[in-house]
C-alpha positions in Angstrom: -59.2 47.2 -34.1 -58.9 44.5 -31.6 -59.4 42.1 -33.9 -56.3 43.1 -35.9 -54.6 43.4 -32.6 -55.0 39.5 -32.4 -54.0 39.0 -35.6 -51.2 41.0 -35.1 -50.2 38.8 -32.2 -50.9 35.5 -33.8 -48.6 36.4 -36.7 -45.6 37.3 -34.4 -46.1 34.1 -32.4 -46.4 32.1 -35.4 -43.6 34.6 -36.6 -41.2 33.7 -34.0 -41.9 29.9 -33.8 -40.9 29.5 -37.0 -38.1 31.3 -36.9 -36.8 29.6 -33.5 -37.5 26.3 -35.8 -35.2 27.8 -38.8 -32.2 28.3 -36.0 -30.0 25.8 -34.7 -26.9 26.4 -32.9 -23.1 24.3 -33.6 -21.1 24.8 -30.1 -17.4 24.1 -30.5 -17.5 20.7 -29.2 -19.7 19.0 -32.0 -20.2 18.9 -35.8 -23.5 19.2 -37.5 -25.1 17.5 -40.7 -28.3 19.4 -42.5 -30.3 16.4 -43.4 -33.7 17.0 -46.3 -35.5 14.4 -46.9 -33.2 12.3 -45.4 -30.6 13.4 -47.7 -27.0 15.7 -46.6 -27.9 19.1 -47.4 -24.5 20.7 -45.4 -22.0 20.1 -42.7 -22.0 22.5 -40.2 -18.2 22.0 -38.6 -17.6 26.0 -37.2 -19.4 27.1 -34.1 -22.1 29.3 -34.5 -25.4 30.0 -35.4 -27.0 28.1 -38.5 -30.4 28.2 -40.3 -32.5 25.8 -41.7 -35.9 25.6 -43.8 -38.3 24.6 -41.1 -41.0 21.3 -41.1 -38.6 20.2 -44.2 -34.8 19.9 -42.8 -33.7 18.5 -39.5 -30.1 18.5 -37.9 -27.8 15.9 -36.5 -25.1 16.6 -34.2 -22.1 14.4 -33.7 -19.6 14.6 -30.9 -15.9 15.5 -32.4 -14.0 14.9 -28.9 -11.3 12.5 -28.4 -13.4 9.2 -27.7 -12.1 6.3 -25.4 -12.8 2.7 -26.0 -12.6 0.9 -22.8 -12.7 -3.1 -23.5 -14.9 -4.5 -20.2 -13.4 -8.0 -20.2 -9.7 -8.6 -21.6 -8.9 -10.4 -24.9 -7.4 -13.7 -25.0 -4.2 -14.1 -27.3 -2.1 -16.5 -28.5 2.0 -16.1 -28.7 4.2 -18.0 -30.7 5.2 -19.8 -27.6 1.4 -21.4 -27.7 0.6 -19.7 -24.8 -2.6 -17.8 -23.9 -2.1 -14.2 -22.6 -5.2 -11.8 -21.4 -4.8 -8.2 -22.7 -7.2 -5.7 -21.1 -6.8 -2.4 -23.4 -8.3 1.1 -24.5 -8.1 3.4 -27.6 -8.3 6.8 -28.2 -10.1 8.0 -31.3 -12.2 10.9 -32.4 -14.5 12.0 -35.8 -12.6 13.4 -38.3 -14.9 13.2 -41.5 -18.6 13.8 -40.4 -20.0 13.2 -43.6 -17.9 9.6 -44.5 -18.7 8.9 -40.6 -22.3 9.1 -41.4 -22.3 7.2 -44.8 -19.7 3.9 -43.4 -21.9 3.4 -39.8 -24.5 5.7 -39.8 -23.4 7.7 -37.0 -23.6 4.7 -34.8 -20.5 5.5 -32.0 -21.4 1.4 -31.3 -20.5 0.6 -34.4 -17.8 2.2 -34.9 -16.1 1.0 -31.8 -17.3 -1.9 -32.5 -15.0 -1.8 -36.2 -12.2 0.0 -34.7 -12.6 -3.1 -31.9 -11.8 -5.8 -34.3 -9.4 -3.7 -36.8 -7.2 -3.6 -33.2 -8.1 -7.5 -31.9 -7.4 -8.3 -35.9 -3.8 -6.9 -35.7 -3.1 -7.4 -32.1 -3.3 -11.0 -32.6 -1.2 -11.1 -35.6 1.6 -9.2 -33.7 1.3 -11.8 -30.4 1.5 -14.9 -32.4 4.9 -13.6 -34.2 6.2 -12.5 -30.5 7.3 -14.6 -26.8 5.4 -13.7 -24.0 8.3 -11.7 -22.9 8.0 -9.6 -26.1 4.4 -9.0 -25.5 5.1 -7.9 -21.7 8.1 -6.0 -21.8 10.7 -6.5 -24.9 8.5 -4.7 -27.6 5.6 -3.6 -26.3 5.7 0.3 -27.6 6.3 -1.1 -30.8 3.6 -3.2 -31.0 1.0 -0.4 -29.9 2.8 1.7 -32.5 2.2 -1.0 -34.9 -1.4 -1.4 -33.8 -2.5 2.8 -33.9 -0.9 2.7 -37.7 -2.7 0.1 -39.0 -6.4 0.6 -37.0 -5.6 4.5 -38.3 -5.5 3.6 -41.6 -8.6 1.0 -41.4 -10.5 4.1 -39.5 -9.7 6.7 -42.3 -12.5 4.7 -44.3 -15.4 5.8 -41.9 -14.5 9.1 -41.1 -12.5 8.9 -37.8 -9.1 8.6 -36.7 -6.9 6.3 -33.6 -5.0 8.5 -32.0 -3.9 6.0 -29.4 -3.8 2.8 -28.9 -2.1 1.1 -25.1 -1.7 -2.3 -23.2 -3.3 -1.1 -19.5 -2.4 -5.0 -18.8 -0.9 -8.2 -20.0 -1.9 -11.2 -17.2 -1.2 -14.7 -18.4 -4.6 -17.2 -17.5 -5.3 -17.9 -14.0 -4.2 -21.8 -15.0 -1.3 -20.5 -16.6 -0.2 -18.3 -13.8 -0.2 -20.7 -11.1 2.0 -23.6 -13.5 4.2 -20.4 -14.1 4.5 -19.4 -10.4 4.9 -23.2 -9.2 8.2 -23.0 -12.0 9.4 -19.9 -10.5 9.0 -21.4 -7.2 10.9 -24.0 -8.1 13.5 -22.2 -9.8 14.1 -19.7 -7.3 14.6 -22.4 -4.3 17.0 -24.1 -6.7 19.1 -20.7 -6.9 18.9 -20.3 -3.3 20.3 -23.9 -2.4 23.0 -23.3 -5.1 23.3 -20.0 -3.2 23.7 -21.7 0.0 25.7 -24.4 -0.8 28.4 -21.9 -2.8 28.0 -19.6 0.2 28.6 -22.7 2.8 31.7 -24.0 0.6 32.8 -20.3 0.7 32.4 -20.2 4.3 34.1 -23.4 5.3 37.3 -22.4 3.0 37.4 -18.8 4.4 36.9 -20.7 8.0 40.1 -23.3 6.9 42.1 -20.2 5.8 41.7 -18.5 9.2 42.4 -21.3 11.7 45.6 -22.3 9.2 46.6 -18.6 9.7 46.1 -18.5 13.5 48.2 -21.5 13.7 50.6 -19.8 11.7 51.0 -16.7 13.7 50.3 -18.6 17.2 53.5 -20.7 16.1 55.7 -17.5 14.7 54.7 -15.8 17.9 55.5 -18.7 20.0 59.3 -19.5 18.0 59.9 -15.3 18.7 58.8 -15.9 22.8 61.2 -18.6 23.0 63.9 -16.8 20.8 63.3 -13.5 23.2 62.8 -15.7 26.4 66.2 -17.9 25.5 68.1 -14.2 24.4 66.9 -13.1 27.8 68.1 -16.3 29.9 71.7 -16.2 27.7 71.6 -12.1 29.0 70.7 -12.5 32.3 73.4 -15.7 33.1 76.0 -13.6 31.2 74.8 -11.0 34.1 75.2 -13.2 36.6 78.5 -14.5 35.3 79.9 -11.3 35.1 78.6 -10.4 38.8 80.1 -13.7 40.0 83.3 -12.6 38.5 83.6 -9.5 39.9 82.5 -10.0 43.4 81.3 -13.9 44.2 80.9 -12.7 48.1 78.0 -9.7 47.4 76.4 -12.4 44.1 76.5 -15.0 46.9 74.8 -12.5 49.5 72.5 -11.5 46.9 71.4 -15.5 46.2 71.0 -15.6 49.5 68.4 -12.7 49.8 66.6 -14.0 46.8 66.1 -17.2 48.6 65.0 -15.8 51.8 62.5 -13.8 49.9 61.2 -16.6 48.5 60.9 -18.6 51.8 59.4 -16.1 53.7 57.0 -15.0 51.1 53.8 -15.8 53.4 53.8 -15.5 57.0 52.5 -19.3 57.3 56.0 -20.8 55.8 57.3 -23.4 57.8 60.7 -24.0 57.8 62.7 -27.3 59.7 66.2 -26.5 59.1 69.5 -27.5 61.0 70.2 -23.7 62.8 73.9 -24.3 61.4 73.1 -24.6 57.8 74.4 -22.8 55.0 71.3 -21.1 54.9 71.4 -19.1 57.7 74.7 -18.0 57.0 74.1 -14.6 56.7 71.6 -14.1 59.0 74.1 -15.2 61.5 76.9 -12.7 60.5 74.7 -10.1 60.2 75.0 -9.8 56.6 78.5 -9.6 57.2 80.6 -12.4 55.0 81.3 -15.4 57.3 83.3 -18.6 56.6 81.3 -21.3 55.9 81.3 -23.7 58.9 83.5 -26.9 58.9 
């Protein structure tokens, strides 16, 4: 009885290894190939739970994700200018066709990058030496990367994967090259700034010109209207006086005479040395009465 106990035991243990050996499980991320023998038996592409005849086939799994290719050091190129450019890139790419994967690089990921690598350099260095630097960097960069996913999509299609992306991360021209180029900027944009300088100086000096000419302008206009008013005023105030005369030359004579003792006696240190009969003290004298002039 315990003997067939054990026996029982062995077979379930046996039992259950060789099922766990006949199960393999495809997760949602990754497709499977069924190899016997070393030859495809299936392709297990839905997630689930597969079997397999144990000892005799084995089972491959391959990543179906979107794959980047990261170059580590840029690319040199060549534009129709003749100069060198360094283009750092990266491509996106997954497996579409396990089996044709399998069969064109033997599920080597290193090889295919490797083939999608130079489909893209191959291309990429057809496109820069029809294109300026200026194309390459700016002018018709999106097309070019268009240009470049087509083509490396249609070389890819023949091992079982396709490019979904291809991108420029950088275009740097060579260290030697940058530093002629900066030098020529250099140069170039102290040229504009001394053509700059010397427009803004000519500008300057004429706007300068114009505005003195102008000040002498209106300095002489308001000079010719001072004189104008001044001489108006003068012609008013002797036609003033002449009328004044006129009516009463005793009172325009007493007023004279006040205006010039004002002015004589404006400061309490005036001196004076006069003759105490002159003409100027005529009204004093009288009391501001008229007097006759003395003989």
């Amino acid at each position: 009885m315990k003997r067939s106990a054990g026996t029982i035991i062995v077979i379930l243990i046996a039992a259950l290894i060789v099922l766990s050996m006949s199960l393999f499980v495809v997760d949602q991320r990754r497709n499977a190939i069924v190899f016997r023998f070393g030859e495809v038996v299936s392709i297990k592409k839905d997630p689930g739970l597969y079997f397999k005849v144990p000892l005799l086939d084995n089972v491959r799994y391959f990543d179906v994700r979107i794959l980047t290719i990261d170059t580590a050091e840029p690319e040199r190129f060549l534009t129709s200018e003749k100069k060198n450019v360094l283009v750092d890139l990266f491509v996106k790419w997954r497996i579409t066709d396990v089996r044709q994967y399998f069969v064109s690089v033997a599920g080597d990921e290193g090889r295919a990058q490797t083939r999608l690598l130079q489909t893209i350099n191959d291309g990429l260095r057809a496109e820069f030496g029809n294109r300026t630097v200026h194309d390459v960097v700016s002018g018709e960069r999106d097309k070019i990367m268009e240009l470049m996913r087509a083509r490396a999509n249609d070389d890819a299609g023949k091992i079982g994967v396709e490019v979904i992306d291809v991108r420029v991360k950088r275009v740097d021209l060579p260290q030697e090259v940058s530093e002629s180029v900066y030098r020529r900027m250099d140069a170039e944009r102290k040229r504009v700034a001394n053509e700059l300088r010397s427009t803004g100086s000519a500008e300057s000096e004429k706007i300068r010109a114009d505005a003195d000419r102008q000040r002498e302008v209106i300095l002489a206009e308001a000079y010719r209207d001072a004189e104008r008013a001044k001489g108006e005023g003068d012609a008013r105030a002797t036609a003033i006086y002449s009328r004044a005369y006129g009516e009463n030359a005793e009172f325009y004579a007493f007023y004279r005479s006040l205006e010039a003792y004002k002015g004589a006696f404006k400061n309490r240190s005036d001196v004076l040395v006069l003759d105490p009969s002159s003409d100027f003290f005529r009204y004093l004298k009288s009391g501001g009465r008229p007097a006759k002039p003395a003989k």
